[in-house]
C-alpha positions as CSV (number, residue, x, y, z in Angstrom):
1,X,46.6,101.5,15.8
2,X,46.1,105.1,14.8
3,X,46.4,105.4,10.8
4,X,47.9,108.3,8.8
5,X,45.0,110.7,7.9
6,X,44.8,111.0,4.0
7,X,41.5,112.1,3.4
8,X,41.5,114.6,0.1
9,X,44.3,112.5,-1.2
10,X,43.2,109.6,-4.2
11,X,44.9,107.0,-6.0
12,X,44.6,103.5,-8.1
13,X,45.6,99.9,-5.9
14,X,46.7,97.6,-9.3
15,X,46.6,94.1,-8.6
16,X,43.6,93.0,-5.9
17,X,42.7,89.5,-6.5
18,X,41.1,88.3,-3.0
19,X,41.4,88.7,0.4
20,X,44.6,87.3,1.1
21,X,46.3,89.5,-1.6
22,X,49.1,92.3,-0.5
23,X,47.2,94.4,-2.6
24,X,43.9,94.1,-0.4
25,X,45.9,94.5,2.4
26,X,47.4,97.7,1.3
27,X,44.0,99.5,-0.1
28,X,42.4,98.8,3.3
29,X,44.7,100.8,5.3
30,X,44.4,103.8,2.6
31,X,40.7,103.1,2.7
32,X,40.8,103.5,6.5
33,X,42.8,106.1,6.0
34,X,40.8,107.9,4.3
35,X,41.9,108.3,0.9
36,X,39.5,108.4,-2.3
37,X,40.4,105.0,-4.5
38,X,40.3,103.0,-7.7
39,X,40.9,99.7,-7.2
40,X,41.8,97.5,-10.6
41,X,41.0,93.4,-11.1
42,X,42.3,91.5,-14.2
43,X,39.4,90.1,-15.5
44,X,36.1,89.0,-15.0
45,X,36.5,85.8,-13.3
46,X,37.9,88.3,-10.4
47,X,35.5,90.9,-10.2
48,X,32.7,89.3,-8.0
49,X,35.4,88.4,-5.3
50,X,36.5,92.3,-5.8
51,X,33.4,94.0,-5.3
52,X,32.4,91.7,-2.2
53,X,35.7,92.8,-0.8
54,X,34.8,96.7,-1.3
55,X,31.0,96.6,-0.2
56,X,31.6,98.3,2.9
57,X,33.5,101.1,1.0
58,X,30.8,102.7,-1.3
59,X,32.7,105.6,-2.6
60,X,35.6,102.8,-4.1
61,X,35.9,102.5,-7.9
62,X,36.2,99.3,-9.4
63,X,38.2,99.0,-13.2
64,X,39.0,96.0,-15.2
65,X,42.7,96.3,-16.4
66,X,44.7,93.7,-18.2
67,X,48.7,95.6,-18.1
68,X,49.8,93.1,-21.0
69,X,47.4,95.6,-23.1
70,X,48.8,98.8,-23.2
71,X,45.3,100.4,-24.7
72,X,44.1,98.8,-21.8
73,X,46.1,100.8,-19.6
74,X,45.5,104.1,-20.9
75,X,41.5,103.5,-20.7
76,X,41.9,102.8,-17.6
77,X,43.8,106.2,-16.7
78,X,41.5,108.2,-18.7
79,X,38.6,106.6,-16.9
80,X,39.7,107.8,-13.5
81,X,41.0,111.2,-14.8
82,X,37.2,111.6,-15.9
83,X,36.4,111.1,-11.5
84,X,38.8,111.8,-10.0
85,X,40.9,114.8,-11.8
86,X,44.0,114.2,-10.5
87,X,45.9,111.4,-8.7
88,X,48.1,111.5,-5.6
89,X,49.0,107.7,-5.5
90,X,49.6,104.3,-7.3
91,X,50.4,101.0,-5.7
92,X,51.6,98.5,-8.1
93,X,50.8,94.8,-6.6
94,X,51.6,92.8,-10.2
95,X,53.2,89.5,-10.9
96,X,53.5,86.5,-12.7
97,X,55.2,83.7,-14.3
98,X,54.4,80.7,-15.7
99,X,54.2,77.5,-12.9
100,X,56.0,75.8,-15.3
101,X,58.8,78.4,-14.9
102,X,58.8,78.3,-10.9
103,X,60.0,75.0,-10.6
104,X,62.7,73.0,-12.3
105,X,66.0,74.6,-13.4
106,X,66.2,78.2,-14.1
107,X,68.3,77.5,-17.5
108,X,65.1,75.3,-19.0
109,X,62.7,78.5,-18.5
110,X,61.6,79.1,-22.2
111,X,62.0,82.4,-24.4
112,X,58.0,83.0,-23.8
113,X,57.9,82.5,-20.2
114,X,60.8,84.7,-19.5
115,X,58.9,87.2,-21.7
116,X,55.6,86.7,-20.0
117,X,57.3,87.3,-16.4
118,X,59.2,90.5,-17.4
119,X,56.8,91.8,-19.2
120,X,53.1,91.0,-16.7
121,X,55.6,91.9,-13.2
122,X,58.2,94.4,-14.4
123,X,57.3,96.3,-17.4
124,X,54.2,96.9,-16.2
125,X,55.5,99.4,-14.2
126,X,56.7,101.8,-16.9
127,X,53.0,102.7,-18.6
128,X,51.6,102.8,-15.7
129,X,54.0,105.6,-14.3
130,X,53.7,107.1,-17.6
131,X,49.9,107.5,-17.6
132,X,50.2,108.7,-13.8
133,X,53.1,111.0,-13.2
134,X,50.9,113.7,-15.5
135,X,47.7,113.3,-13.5
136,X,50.1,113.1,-10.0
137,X,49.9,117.6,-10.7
138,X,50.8,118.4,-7.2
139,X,53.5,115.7,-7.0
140,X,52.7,112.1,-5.6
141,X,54.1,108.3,-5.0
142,X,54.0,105.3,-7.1
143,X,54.9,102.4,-4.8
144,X,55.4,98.7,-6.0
145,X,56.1,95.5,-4.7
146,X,59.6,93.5,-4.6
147,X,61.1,90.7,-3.3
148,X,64.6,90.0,-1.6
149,X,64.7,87.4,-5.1
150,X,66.1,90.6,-7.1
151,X,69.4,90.4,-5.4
152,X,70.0,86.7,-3.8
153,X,69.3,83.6,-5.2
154,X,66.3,81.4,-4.2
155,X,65.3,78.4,-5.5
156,X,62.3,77.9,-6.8
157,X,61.4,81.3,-7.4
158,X,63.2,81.3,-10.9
159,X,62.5,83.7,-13.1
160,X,60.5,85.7,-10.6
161,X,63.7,86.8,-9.5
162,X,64.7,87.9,-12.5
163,X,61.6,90.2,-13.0
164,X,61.8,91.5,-9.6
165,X,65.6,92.6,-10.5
166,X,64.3,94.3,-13.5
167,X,61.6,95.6,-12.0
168,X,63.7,97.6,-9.0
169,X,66.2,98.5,-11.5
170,X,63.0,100.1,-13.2
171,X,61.9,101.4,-10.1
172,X,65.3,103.6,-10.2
173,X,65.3,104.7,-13.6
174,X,61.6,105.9,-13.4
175,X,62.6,107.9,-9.7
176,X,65.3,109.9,-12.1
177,X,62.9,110.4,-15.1
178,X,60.1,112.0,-12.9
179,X,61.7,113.3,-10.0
180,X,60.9,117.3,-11.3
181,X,57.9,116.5,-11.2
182,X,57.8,115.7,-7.7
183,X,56.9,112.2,-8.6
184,X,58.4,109.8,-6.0
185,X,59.1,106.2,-6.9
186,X,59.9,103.2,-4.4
187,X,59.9,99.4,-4.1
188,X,58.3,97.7,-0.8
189,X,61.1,94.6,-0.7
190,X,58.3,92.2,1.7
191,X,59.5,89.1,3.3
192,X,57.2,85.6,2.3
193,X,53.7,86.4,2.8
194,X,50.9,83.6,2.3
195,X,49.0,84.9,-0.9
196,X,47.4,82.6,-3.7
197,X,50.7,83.0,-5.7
198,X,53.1,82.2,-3.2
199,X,51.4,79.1,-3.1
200,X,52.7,78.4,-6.4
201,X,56.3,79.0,-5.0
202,X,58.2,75.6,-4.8
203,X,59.6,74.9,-1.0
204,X,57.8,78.0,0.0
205,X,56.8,77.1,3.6
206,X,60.5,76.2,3.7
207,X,61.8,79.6,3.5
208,X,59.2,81.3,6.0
209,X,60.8,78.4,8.3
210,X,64.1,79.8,7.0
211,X,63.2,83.3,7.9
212,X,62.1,82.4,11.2
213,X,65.4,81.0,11.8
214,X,67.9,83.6,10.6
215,X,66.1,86.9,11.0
216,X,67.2,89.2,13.3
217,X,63.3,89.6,14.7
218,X,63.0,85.7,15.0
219,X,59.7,86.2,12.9
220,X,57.9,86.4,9.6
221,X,56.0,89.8,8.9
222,X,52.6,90.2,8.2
223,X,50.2,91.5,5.6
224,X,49.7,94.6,7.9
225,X,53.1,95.6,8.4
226,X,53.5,95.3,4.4
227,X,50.4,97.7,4.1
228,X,51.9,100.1,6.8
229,X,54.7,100.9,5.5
230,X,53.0,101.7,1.7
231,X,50.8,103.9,3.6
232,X,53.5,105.6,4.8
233,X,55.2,106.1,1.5
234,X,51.7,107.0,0.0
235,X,52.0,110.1,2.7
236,X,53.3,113.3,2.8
237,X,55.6,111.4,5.9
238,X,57.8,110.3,2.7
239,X,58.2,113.4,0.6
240,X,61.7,113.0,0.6
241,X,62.3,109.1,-0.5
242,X,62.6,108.0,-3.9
243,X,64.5,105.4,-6.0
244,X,64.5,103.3,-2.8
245,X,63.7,99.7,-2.1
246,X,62.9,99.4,1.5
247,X,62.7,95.8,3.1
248,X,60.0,94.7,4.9
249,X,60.9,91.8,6.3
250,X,62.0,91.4,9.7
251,X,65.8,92.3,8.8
252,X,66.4,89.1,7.1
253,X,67.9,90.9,4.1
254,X,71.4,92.1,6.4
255,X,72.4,88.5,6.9
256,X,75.0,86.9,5.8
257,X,73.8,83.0,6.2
């Protein structure tokens, strides 16, 4: 498959834990696209799997960042200011909740877990746009992931679905606040994918049977196609999108059963 060219263009992948992760998936592409990029890890129980996955890519950066710490976050954004100058991109790959709070009844998840999840997989999103959009100086695209959660019901996923609501309600308000700046902001809504979190998902090989079954493309999608379409968004394809949550997963979200 031929890849969008975005060599000159550079931005920060938040989120990659191994190689199984959606946010692996998605800095390949932009690595094989070309693009300059600063990859982040949480902390140092990930790094070693990290810097094996970007050996072959020499010119990568590699950055601790834990988002619950907002100084955190701004040494991290001043760190790549200092190499890079400027930023054209941001993909936002962050989540979590409690296990406890993925399982059982949604009315038992407790005051801290429900601030844990909103805070780790939806606020997140706000100081990171904040420290971006002024580096981002000849406009550029912050892209996160959702999850077709925010708007139905799916047990087992709990509070998740809560923070993904927030999160594309976020996704909207931060499109508005730095759209003169030619900042675009959008929400990749992915069908299930197998990652080391969705293993943590009660009756999750349920619903890829479910989406199988009811999709219009009779499928599941793939890590690829999930990566694809962020590339696209990261390029100048998509100057004109923003406050949008595009769904990724096989048209599963236009069904009624």
């Amino acid at each position: 498959m031929e890849s969008l060219d975005l060599k000159g263009k550079k931005g920060i992948v938040f989120g990659v834990a191994n190689d199984r992760s959606i946010a692996w998936a998605i800095a390949q592409v932009l690595l094989q696209s070309g693009a300059k990029l600063a990859v982040t890890y949480q902390n140092d129980r990930l790094r070693p799997r990290v810097e094996k996955l970007l050996e072959p890519y020499g010119d990568a950066l590699i950055f601790e960042c834990d988002v619950s710490d907002d100084a955190n976050v701004e040494t991290l954004f001043k760190s790549v200011r200092e190499q890079y100058g400027s930023l054209d991109f941001v993909i936002h790959c962050i989540a979590f909740a409690q296990k406890e709070d993925l399982q059982g009844e949604y009315s038992a998840t407790q005051r801290e877990g429900f601030r844990i999840a909103l805070e780790v997989s939806a606020y997140s999103l706000l100081p990171i746009v904040k420290n971006a959009a002024p580096l981002m100086t000849n406009g550029g695209s912050v892209v996160t992931l959702s999850f077709l959660a925010a708007e139905r019901v799916f047990p087992g996923y709990n509070i998740m679905g809560t923070a993904k609501a927030a999160l594309e309600n976020a996704v909207k308000q931060l499109a508005y606040e730095v759209g003169e700046k030619n900042v675009r902001v959008n929400a990749i809504s992915a069908g299930p994918l197998d990652t080391l979190a969705s293993r943590g998902i009660k009756g999750f090989l349920d619903m890829k049977g479910i989406y199988v079954e009811r999709s219009p493309m009779r499928r599941n999608i793939t890590h690829q196609e999930v990566a694809n379409t962020a590339l696209f968004l990261c390029s100048d394809l998509s100057t004109g999108i923003t406050g949008t949550v595009l769904h990724v997963d096989a048209g599963y979200h236009i069904m009624a059963v």
